[in-house]
N, C-alpha and C positions, 0 to 999 in steps of 0.2 A: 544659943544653939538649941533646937527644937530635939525633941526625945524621942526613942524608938521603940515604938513596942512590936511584940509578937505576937502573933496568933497563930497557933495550928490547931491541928484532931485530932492528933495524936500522943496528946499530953506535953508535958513541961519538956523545954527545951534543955542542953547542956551547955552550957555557958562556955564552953570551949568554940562550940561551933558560933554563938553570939560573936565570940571572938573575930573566929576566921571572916563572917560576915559583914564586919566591922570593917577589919583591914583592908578587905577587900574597897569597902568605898571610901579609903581614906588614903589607896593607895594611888598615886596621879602617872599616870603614861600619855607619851603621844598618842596620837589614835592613827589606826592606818588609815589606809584608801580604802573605803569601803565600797565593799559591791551593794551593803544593805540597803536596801530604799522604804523609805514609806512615805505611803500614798495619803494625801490628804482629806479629811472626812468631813460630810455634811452630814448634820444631822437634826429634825423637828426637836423644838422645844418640847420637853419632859419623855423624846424614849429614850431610849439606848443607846449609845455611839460608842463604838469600835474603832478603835485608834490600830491599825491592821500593822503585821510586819510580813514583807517577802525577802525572799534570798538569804533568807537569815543560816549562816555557818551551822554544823551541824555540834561544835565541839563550843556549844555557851555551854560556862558557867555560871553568870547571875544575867537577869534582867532587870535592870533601875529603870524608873520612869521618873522625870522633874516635870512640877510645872513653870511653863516659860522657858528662854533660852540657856538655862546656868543650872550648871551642873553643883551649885553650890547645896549643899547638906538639907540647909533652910526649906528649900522647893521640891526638895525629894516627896512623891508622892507615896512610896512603893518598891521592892526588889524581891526579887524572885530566885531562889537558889534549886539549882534546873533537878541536881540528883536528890537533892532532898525537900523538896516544892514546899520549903518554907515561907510564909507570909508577912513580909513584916514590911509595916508600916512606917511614914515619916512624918515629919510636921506639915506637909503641905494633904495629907489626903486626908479625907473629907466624909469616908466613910459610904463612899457611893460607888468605890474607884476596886478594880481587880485583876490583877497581871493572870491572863491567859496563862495554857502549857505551854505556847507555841510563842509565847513575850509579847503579845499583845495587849493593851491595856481597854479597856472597857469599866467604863463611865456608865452607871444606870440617872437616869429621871436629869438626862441633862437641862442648865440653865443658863440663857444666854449671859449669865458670869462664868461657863466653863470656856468659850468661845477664846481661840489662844491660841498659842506655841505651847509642844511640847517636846523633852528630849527626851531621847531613848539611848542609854548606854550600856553596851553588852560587853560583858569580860569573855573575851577566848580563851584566856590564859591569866594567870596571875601576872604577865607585863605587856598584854595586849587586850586595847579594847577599841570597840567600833563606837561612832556617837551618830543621830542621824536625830530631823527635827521633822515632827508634822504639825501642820494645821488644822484645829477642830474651828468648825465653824456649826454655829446654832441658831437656827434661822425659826420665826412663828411658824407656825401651821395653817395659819387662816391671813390670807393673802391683805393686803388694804394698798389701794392706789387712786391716788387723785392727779389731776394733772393740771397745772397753772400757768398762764401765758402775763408777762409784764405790760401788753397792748397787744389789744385783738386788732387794731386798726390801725398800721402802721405806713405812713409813705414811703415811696423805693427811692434806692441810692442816696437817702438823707437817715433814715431811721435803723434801731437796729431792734431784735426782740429777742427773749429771752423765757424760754421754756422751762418750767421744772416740775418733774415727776414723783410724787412726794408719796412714799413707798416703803414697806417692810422687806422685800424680796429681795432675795440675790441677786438676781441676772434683768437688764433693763433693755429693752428693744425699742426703737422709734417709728414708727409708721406715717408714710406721708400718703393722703389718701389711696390708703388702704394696703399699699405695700411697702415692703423694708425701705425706710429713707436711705438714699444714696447723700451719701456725705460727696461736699465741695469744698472748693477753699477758704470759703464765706461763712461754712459750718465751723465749729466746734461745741466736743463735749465733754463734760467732764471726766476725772479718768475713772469715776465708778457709772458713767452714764446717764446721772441724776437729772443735767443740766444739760438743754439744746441751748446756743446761743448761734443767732444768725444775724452776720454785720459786712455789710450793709443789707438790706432785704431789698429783694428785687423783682418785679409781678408776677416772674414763676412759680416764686414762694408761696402766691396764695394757695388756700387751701383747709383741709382737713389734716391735722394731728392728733395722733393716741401715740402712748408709751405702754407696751404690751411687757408685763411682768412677770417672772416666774421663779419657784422654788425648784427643787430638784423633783417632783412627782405635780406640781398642779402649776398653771399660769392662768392670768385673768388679763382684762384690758383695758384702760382709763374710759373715762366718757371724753366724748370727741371735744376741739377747743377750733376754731373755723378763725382762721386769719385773713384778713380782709386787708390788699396792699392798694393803698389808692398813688395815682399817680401826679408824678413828680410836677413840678411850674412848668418844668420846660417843655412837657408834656402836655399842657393844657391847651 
């Protein structure tokens, strides 16, 4: 089991209260139904990200933060004791990490190794506690996209082809010259949108493709890939 220290400003703590802070995360309840929600965060490689809390009850007594799903000791990054805004540390923080007044946690010079789950559990009471999980997500700053086709020259209703968008970015768009490709039954893509795969291809398909990329504040657009479908025997 990983150690806990303390920090305040206010000089040496009293080991009574180490106590009560103890008990407190040693003590296990159901959790209600919670109205708490938190919202999930993007944020650029090396600022800041705010792991936010709304609807938060007005009667907490601690704020714990873990990282990942498990409330397990090990993953404790942090808690926060509300009347006496004590600071104390677990084995999973890192030294970058700071529970808000309001139980939010904030991450400085984040690194796409902060990128995760984390849980947030708050004491109401000494036998009631809410638990609720967000998502950090840490994305570059500076966009990179290529985009690859398995055969620019493929025949219809025998061949099939195979698109992929090769990408830092969050959010992935396809473009069939020039506007949002309308998906068919012949389409698919993968389920983070990295991959177009069209089977069988068929001479509508010809044409101009780009996969248009974006972060939360900038997008850019691949260089174009031109599909050439030549036609079938029976066609000749």
């Amino acid at each position: 089991m990983g150690s806990l220290s303390i920090s305040t400003h206010r000089g040496p703590v009293h080991w009574q209260v180490i106590l009560v802070a103890v008990s407190l995360l040693n003590f296990w309840c159901q959790p209600t139904t919670a109205e708490l929600s938190v919202v999930s965060t993007y944020s650029a490689e090396g600022e800041a990200a705010l792991l936010p809390l709304h609807n938060t009850p007005n009667d907490v007594i601690t704020f714990v933060w873990y990282r990942g799903k498990s409330t397990n000791r090990n993953f404790m990054i942090a808690f926060l004791i509300t009347t006496l805004r004590y600071d104390i540390k677990g084995p999973a923080y890192s030294g970058r990490e700071r529970i808000t007044s309001d139980g939010s946690l904030l991450i400085d010079n984040v690194t796409k190794n902060d990128t995760g789950m984390y849980t947030i559990v708050i004491y109401i009471t000494n036998v009631i506690k809410e638990i609720g999980l967000v998502r950090l997500i840490v994305y570059e700053p500076e966009l990179v996209v290529s985009l690859n086709v398995s055969n620019s020259t493929v025949t219809e209703n025998k061949d099939s082809v195979v698109f992929t968008c090769n990408t830092n970015a969050l959010f992935i768009h396809w473009l069939f010259n020039g506007i949002n490709l309308q998906l068919n039954e012949r389409m698919n893509v993968s389920n983070v949108y990295q991959s177009l795969t069209i089977d069988p291809v068929k001479r509508e398909d010809a044409g101009i493709y780009k996969c248009k990329v974006s972060n939360i504040n900038r997008s850019t657009t691949s260089f174009p890939v031109v599909l050439h479908v030549k036609l079938s025997n029976s066609h000749s």
